[in-house]
C-alpha atoms as an extended CHARMM CRD file, in Angstrom:
* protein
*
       117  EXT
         1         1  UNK       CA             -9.6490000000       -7.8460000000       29.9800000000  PROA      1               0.0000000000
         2         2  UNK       CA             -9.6620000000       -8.7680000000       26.5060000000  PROA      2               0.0000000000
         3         3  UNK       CA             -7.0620000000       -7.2640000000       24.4870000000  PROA      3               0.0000000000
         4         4  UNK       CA             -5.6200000000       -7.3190000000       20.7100000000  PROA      4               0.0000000000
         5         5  UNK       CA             -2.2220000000       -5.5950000000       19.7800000000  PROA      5               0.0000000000
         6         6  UNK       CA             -1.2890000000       -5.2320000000       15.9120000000  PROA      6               0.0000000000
         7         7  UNK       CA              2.0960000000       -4.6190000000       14.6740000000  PROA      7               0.0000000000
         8         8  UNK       CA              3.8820000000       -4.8780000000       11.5070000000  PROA      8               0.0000000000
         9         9  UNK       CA              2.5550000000       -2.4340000000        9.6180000000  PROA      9               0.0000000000
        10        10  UNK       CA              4.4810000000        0.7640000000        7.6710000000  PROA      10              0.0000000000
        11        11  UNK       CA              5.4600000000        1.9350000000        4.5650000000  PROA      11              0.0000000000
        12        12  UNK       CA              6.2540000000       -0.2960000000        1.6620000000  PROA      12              0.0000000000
        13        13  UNK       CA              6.7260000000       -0.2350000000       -2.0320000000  PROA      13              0.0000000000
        14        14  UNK       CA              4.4400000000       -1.9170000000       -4.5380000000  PROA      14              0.0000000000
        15        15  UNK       CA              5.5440000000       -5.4130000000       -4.9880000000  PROA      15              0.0000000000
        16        16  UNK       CA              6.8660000000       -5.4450000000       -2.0190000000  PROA      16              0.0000000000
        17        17  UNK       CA              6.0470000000       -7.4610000000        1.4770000000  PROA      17              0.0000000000
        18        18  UNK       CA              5.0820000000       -7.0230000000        5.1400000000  PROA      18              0.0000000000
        19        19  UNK       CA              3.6380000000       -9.4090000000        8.0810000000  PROA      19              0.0000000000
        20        20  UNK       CA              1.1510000000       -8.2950000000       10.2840000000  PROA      20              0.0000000000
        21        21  UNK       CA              0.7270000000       -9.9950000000       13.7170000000  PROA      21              0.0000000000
        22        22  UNK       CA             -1.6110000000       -9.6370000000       16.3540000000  PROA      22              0.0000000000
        23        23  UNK       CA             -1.3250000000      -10.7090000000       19.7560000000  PROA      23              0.0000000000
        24        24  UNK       CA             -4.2420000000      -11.9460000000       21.8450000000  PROA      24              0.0000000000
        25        25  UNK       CA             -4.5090000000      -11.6510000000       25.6670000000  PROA      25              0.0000000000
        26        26  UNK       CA             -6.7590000000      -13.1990000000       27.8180000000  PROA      26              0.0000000000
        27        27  UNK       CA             -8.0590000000      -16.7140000000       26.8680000000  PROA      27              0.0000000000
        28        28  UNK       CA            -10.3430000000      -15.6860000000       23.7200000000  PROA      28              0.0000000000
        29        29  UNK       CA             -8.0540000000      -16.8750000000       21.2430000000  PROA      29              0.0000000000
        30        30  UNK       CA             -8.7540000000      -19.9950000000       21.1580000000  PROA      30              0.0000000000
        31        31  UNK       CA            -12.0280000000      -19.7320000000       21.3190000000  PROA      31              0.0000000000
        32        32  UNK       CA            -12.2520000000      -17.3620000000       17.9600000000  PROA      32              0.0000000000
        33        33  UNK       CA            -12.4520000000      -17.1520000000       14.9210000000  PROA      33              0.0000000000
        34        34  UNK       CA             -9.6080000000      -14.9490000000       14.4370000000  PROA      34              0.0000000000
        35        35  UNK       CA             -9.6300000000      -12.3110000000       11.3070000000  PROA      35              0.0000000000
        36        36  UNK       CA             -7.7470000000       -9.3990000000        9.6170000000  PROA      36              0.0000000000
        37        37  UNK       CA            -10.0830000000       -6.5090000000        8.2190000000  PROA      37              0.0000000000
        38        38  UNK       CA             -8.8270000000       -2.8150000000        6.4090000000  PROA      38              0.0000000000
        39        39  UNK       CA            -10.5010000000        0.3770000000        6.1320000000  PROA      39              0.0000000000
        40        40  UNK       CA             -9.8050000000        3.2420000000        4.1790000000  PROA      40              0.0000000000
        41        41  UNK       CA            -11.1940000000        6.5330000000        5.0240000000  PROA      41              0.0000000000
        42        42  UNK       CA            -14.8810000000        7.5810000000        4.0160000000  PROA      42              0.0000000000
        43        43  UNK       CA            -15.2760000000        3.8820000000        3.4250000000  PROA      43              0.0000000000
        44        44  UNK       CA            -16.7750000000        0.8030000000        5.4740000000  PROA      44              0.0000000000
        45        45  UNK       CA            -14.3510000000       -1.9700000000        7.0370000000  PROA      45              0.0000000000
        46        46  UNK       CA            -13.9090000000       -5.0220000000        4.4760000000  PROA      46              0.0000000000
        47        47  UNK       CA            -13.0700000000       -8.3590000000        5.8060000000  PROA      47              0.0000000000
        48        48  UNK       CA             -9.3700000000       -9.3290000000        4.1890000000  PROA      48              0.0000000000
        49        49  UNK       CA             -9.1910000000      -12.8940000000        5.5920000000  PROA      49              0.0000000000
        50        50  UNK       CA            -10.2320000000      -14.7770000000        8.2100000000  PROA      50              0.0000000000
        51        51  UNK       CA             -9.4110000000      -18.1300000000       10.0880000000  PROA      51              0.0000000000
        52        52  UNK       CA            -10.8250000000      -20.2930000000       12.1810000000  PROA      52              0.0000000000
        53        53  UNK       CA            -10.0290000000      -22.2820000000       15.4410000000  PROA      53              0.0000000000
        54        54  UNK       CA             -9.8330000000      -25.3490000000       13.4490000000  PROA      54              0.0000000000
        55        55  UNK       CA             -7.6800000000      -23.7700000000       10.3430000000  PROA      55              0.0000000000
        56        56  UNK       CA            -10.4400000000      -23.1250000000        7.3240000000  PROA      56              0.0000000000
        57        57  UNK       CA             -9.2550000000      -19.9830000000        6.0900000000  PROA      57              0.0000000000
        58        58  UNK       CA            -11.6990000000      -17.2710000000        3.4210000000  PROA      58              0.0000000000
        59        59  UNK       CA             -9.9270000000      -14.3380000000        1.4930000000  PROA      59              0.0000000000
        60        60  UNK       CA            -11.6480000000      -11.3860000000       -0.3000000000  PROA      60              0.0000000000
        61        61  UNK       CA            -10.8820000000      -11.9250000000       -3.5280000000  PROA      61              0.0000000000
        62        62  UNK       CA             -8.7150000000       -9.2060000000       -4.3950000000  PROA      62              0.0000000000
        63        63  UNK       CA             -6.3970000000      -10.5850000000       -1.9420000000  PROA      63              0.0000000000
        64        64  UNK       CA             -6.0000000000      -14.3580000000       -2.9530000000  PROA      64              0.0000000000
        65        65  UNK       CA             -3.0110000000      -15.7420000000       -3.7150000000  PROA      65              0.0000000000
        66        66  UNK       CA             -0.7020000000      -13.0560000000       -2.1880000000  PROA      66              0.0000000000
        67        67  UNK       CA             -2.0830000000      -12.7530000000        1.0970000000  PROA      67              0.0000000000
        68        68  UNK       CA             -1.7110000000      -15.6400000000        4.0840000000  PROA      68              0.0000000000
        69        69  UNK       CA             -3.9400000000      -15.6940000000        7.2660000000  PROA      69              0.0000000000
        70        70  UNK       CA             -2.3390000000      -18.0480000000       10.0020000000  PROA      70              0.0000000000
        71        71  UNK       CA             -2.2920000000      -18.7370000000       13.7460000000  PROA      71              0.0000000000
        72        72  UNK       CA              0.0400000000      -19.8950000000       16.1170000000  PROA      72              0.0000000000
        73        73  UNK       CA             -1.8590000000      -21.6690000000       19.1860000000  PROA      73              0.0000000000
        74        74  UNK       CA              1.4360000000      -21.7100000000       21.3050000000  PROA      74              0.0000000000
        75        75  UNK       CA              1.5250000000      -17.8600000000       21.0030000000  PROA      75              0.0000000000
        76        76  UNK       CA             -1.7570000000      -16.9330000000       20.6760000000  PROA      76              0.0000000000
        77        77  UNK       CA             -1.0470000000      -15.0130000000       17.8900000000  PROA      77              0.0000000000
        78        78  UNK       CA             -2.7410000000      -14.6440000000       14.4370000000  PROA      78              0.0000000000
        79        79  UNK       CA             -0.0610000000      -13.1580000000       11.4980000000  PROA      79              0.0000000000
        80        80  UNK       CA             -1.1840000000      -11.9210000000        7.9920000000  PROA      80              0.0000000000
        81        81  UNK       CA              1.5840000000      -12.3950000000        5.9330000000  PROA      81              0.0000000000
        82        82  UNK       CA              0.9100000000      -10.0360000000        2.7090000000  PROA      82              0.0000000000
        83        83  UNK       CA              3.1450000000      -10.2060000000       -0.6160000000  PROA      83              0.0000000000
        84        84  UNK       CA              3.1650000000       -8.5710000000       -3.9510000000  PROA      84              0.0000000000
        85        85  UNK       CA              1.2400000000       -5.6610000000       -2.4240000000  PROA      85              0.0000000000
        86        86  UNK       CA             -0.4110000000       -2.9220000000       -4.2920000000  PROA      86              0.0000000000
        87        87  UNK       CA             -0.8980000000        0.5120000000       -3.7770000000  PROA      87              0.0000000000
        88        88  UNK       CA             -4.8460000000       -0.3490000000       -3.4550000000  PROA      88              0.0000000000
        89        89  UNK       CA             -3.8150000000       -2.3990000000       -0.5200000000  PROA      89              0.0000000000
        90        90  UNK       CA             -3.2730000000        0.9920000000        1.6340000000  PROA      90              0.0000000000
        91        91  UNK       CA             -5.4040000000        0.8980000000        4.4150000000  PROA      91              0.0000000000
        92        92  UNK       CA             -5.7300000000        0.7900000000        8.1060000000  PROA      92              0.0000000000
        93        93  UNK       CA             -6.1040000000       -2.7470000000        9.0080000000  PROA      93              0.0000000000
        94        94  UNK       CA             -7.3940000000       -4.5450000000       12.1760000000  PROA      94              0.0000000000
        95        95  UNK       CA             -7.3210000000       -7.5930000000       14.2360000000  PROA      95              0.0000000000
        96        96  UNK       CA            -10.4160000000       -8.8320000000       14.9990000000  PROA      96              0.0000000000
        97        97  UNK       CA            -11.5430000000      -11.7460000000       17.2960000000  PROA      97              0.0000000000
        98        98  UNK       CA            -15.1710000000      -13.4200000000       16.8970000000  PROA      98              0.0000000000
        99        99  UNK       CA            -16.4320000000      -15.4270000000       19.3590000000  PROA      99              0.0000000000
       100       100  UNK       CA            -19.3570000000      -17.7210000000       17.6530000000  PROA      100             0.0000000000
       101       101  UNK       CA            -21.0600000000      -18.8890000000       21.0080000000  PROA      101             0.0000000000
       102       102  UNK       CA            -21.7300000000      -15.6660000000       22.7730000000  PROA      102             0.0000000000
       103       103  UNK       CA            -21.6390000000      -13.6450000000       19.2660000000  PROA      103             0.0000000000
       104       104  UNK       CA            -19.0210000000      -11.2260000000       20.4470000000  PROA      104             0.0000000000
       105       105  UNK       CA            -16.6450000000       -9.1200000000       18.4460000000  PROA      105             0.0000000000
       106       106  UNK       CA            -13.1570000000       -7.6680000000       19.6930000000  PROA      106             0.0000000000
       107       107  UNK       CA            -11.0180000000       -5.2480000000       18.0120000000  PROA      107             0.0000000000
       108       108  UNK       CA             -7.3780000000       -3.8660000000       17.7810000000  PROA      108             0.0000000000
       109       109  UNK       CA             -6.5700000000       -0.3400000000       17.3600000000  PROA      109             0.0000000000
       110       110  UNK       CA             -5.5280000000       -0.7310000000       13.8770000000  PROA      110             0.0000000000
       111       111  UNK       CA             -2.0120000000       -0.4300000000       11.8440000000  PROA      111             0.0000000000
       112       112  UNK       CA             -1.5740000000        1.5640000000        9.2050000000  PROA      112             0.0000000000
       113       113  UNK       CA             -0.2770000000       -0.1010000000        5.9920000000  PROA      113             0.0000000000
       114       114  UNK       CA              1.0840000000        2.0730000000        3.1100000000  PROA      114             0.0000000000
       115       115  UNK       CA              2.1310000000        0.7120000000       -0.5170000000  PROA      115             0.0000000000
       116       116  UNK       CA              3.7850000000        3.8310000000       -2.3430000000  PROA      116             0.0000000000
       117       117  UNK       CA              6.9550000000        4.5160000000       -4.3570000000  PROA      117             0.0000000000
């Protein structure tokens, strides 16, 4: 069974940093395109960044330049490194896995990021 588990997130200040990781079981990883997405409530899930199994990384724009999508093969593990954050950065963000050949989408449950004084 396919399965994605965030951590990282919590409660930080603006300016301030956090990493995000997300740990893939079963052997989708690397297979996918592997991708970080947020939602805030009464509002549809944006894509944040996104990677694929050969590197080529995409931001939204509001995000380049202080956010860093990467992916460690060994550990089958994507991170989203995310500095300078901003209180519009609050969200619930997920781990998501896209497999291009069959067209399939996994999710994680979601971890809540905060960015208040």
């Amino acid at each position: 069974q396919v399965q994605l588990v965030e951590s990282g997130g919590g409660l930080v200040q603006p300016g301030g940093s956090l990493r995000l990781s997300c740990a893939a079981s079963g052997s989708i990883f690397s297979m996918s395109t592997m991708g970080w997405y947020r939602q805030v409530p009464g509002k549809p899930r944006d894509v944040v960044a996104r990677i694929s199994r050969l590197g080529t990384t995409t931001y939204r724009d509001s995000v380049k330049g202080r956010f860093t999508i990467s992916r460690d093969m060994a550990k089958n593990t994507v991170y989203l490194q995310m500095n300078s954050l901003k209180p519009e950065d609050t969200a619930v963000y997920y781990c998501n896995a896209w497999i291009l050949t069959t067209n399939t989408d996994y999710w994680g449950q979601g971890t809540q990021v905060t960015v208040s004084s």
